[in-house]
C-alpha positions in Angstrom: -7.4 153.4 99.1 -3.9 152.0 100.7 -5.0 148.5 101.3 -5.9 147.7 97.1 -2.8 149.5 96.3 -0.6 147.2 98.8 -2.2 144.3 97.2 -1.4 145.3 93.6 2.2 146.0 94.8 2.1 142.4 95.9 1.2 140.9 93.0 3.1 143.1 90.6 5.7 141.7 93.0 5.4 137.6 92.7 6.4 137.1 89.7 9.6 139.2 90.6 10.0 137.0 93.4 9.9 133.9 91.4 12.2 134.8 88.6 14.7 135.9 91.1 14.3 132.4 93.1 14.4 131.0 89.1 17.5 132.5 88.4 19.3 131.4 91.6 18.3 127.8 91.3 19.7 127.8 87.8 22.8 129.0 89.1 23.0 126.5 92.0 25.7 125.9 93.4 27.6 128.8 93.8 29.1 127.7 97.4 29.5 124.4 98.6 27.1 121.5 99.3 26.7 120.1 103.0 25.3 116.9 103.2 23.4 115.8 106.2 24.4 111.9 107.2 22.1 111.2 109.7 24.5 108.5 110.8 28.3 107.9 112.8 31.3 108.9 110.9 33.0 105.5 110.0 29.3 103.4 109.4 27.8 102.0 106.0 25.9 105.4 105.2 29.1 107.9 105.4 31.2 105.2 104.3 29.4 105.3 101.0 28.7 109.5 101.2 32.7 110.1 101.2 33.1 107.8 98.6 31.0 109.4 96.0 31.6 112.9 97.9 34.4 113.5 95.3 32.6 112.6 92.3 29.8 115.3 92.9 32.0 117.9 93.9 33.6 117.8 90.3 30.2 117.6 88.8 29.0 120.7 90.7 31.9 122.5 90.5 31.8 123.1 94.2 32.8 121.4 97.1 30.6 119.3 98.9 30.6 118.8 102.6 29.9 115.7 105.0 28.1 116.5 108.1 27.2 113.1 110.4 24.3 114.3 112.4 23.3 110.7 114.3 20.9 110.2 116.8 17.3 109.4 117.3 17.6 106.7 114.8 18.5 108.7 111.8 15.5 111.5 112.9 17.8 113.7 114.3 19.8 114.6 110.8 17.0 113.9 108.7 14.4 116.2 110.9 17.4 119.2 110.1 16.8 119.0 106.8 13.2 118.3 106.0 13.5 122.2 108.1 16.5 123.6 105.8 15.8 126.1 103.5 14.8 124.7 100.4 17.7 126.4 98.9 19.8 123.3 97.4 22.7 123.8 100.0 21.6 120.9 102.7 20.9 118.0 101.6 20.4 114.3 103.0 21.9 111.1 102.3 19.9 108.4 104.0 19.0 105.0 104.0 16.0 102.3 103.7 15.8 103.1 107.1 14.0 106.9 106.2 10.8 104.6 105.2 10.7 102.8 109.0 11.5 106.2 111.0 7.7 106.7 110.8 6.7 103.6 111.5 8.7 103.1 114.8 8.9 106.7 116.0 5.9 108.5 118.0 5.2 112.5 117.2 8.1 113.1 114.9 7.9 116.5 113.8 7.7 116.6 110.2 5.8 114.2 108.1 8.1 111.8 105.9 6.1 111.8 103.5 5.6 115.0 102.6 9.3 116.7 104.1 11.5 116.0 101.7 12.3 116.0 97.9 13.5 113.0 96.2 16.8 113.9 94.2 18.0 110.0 93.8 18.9 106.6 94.9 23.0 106.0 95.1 23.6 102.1 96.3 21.8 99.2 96.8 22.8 96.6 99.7 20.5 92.9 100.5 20.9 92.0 103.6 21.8 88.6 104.8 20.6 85.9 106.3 23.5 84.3 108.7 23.5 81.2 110.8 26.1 80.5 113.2 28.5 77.2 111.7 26.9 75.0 114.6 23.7 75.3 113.3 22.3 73.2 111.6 21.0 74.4 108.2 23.3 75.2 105.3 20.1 76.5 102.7 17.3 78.0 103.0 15.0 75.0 102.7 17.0 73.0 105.6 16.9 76.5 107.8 13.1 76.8 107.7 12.6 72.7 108.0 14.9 72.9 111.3 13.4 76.1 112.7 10.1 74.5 112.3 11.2 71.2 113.9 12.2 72.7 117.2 10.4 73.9 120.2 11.6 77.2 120.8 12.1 80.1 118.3 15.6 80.5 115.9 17.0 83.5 118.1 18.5 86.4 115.5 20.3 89.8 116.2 20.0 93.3 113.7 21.2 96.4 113.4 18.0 97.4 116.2 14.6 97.3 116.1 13.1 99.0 112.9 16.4 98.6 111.1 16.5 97.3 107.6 17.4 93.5 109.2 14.6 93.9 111.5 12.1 94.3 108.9 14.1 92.0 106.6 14.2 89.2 109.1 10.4 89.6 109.9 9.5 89.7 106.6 11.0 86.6 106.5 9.6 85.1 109.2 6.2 85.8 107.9 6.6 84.5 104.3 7.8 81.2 105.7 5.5 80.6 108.6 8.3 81.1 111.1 9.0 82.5 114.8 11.9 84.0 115.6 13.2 85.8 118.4 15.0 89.0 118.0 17.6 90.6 119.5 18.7 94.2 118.7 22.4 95.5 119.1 23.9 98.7 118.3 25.1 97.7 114.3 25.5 95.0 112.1 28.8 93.9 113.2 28.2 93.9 116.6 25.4 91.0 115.8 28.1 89.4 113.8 30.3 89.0 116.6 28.0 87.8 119.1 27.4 84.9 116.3 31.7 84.4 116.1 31.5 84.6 120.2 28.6 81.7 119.9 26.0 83.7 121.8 23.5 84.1 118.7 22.0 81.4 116.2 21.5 83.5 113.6 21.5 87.6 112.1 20.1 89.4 109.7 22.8 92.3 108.8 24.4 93.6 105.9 26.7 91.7 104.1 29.8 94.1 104.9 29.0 93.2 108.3 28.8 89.3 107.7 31.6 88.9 105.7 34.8 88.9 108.6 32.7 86.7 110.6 32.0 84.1 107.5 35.7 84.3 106.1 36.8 83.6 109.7 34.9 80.2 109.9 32.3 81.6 112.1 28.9 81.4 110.3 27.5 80.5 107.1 25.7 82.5 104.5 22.1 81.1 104.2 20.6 83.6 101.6 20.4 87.0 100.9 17.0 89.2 101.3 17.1 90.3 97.5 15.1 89.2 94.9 17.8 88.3 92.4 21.5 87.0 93.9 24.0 89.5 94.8 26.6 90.7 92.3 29.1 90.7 94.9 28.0 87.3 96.5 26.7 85.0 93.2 27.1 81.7 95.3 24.5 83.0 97.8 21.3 81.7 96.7 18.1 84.8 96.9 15.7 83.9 99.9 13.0 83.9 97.7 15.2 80.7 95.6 13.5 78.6 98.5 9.6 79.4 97.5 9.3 82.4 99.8 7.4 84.1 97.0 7.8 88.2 96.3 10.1 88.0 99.1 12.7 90.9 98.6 13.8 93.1 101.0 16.9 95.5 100.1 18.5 98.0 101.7 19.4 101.4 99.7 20.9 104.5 100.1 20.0 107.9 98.6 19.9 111.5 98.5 16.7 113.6 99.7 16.4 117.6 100.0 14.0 119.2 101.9 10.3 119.7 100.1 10.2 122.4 97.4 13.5 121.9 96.5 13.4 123.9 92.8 13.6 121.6 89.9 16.6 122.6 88.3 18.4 121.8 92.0 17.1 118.4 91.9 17.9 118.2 88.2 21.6 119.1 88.7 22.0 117.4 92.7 20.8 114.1 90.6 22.9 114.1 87.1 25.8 115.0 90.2 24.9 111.7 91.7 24.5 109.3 88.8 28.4 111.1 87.3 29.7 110.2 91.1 28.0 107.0 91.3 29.1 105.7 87.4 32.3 106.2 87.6 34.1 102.8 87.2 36.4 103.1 90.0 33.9 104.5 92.3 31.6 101.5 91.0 34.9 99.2 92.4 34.8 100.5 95.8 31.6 100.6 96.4 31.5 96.5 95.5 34.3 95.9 97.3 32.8 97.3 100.4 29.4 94.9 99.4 27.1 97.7 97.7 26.0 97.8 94.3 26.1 101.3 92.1 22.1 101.8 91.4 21.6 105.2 91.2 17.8 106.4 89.8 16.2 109.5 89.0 14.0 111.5 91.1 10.8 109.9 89.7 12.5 106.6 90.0 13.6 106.9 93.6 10.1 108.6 94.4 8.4 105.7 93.7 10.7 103.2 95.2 10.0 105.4 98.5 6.3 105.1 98.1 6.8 101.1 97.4 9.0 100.3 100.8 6.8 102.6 102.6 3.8 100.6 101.7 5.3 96.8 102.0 7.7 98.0 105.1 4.5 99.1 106.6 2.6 95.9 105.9 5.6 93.8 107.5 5.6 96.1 111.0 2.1 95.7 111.1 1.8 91.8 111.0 5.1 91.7 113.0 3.2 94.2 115.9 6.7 96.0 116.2 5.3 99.3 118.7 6.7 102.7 117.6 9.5 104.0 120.5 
């Protein structure tokens, strides 16, 4: 008779359980927020973490914490928190990037697609296309004409293979019947100055990273990989302008928790986000360092996920990039 009275004592217990797990979730936070960056201290992704870090510790009412956990690509930070408790307290800010990790890592121990909650999208960022100043090509149209003309393939550098500009740049390649050679470097502004230093034709980097290198006289702005112009950049015509059609590529940055995150944590981590990333002078920063304020909802940024994943997936397939 002990074993059907342990199982009643469990199941009189469950709902116990979840109203206790209700009632702490609807009192989240009640200590402060760490925030996984699964990249350096000082690059685009905590650059754009501190700056709405302030924003979301006033709407929380708690403070919230920056941890830079690089390595592996990003996997390292983001694997510690797809295996957090799903309690609200670690969260992730990560970028476009969280769709390739999949696609160019082997036997990564949690599933993307299943390891994490969507709380919101923060920034968007195109990347850009960049010739060197002795090229010769000053649109997109006269870019792809003289790429096509010569015998050997436009060389371009990106953050690394599987970055944003990697998949950006192929995608490119592919919509306008191009071959291009790539070469990977450690960030965007290390491609930039191997253009500057004349030992690269062309990159595909952010436009943060371009910018020093075009205002010095280095390089030219061919186009960027949006679908619509950048706010920041309205004289720099959209790659697509030039016929590449559905061409848009565009680099984002937003914040994921693990999976099972409760709902009124991903309800109050996301109206923390959009108050953080409204605020007009936090909008000014984040264009002056080249990314647009685009924050989404949960369903919103879900679904962009699910989009990228799909046509990134498409592009590393036709481009036979092989997972590391």
């Amino acid at each position: 008779m002990a074993q059907p009275t342990i199982r009643r004592r469990a199941v009189l217990a469950a709902p116990a359980l979840l109203l206790a797990t209700t009632a702490r979730a609807q009192g989240w936070p009640d200590r402060p927020v760490r925030i996984v960056v699964n990249y350096a201290a000082g690059g685009a992704a905590d650059t754009i973490a501190r700056l709405l870090q302030p924003g979301m510790a006033e709407a929380l009412g708690q403070s919230v914490v920056i941890d830079n956990r690089p390595g592996a690509g990003g996997t390292l930070g983001a694997v510690s928190v797809a295996r957090a408790a799903a309690d609200g307290y670690t969260l992730l800010f990560d970028s476009a990037a969280h769709v390739v990790a999949p696609l160019m890592f082997r036997n990564l121990p949690v599933d993307y697609a299943s390891a994490f909650s969507y709380i919101g999208r923060a920034t968007v960022q195109p990347y850009v296309w960049m010739v060197a100043e002795s090229f010769p090509a000053r649109t997109t149209e006269e870019f792809i004409k003289a790429a096509k003309a010569r015998p050997n393939p436009v060389t371009y550098g990106s953050p690394g293979v599987g970055s944003s500009g990697n998949i950006a740049a192929e995608a490119f390649a592919q919509a306008a019947g191009l071959e291009f050679t790539h070469v990977p470097y450690r960030g965007g502004a290390e491609a930039a100055s191997a253009i500057a230093a004349g030992d690269l034709e062309a990159a595909c980097i952010t436009l943060s990273s371009a910018d020093p290198v075009v205002d010095a006289g280095r390089a030219r702005l061919i186009g960027v990989t949006s679908a619509q112009r950048a706010a920041s950049h309205p004289q720099v015509p959209a790659l697509a302008e030039a016929g590449l059609k559905d061409y848009d590529v565009t680099s984002w940055l937003g914040l994921f928790g693990p999976a099972g995150l409760p709902e009124p944590v991903v309800r109050k981590a996301a109206a923390a986000l959009q108050a953080a990333g409204t605020n007009p002078a936090t909008v000014q920063r984040l264009a002056a360092s080249g990314f647009e304020a685009a924050p989404t909802g949960p369903a919103e940024f879900a679904a962009q996920v699910a989009r990228d994943r799909a046509a990134f997936g498409a592009v590393v397939k036709r481009a036979g990039l092989q997972p590391a």
